[in-house]
N, C-alpha and C positions, 0 to 999 in steps of 0.2 A: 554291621558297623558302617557308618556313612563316607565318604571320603572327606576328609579335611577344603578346607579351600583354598586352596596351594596361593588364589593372587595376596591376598592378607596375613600369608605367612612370613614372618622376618626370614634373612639368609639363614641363620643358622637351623630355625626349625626345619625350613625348607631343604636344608642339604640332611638334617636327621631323617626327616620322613623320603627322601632318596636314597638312603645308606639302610634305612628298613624295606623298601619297597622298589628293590633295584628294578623291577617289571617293569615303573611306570615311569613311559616316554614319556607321557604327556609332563608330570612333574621335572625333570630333566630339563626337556626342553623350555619350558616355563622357566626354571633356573639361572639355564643359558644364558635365555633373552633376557632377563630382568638383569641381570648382576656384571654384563659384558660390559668393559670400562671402552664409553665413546672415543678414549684413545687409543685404542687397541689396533693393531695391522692385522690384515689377511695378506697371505700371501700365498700366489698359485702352487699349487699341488704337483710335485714331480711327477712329467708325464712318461719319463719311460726307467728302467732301471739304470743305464747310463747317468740320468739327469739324479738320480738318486743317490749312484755316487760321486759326485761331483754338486751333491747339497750343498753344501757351503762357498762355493764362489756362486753358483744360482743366486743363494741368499745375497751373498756380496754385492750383485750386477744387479738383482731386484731394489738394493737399498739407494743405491747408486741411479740408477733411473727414477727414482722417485725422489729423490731431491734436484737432479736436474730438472723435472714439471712442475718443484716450488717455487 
């Protein structure tokens, strides 16, 4: 069986053929990148377990600095 071409698949095939074929990264990440909404934030990663509990003012102080550089 040949693999499908994951770039011409709509969302929804594309998230079925990930839901049968949980192995494939490469579909996954094709996913990812196609479907991630250009308004989306990242935001840094807690770097120790302190910062992990204390998530949410991080968050807080992350939202906060970034509208004081708009």
């Amino acid at each position: 069986m040949s693999k499908p071409d994951l770039m011409t698949m709509t969302r929804p095939q594309l998230r079925q053929y990930i839901l049968e074929n949980r192995d494939d990264a490469n579909a996954l990440s094709i996913y990812l990148e196609r479907f991630k909404s250009p308004d989306s934030k990242e935001f840094p990663a807690p770097q120790s377990l302190e910062d992990l509990e204390n998530l949410r003012e991080l968050h807080h102080e992350h939202l906060e600095q970034h509208r004081n550089q708009a």
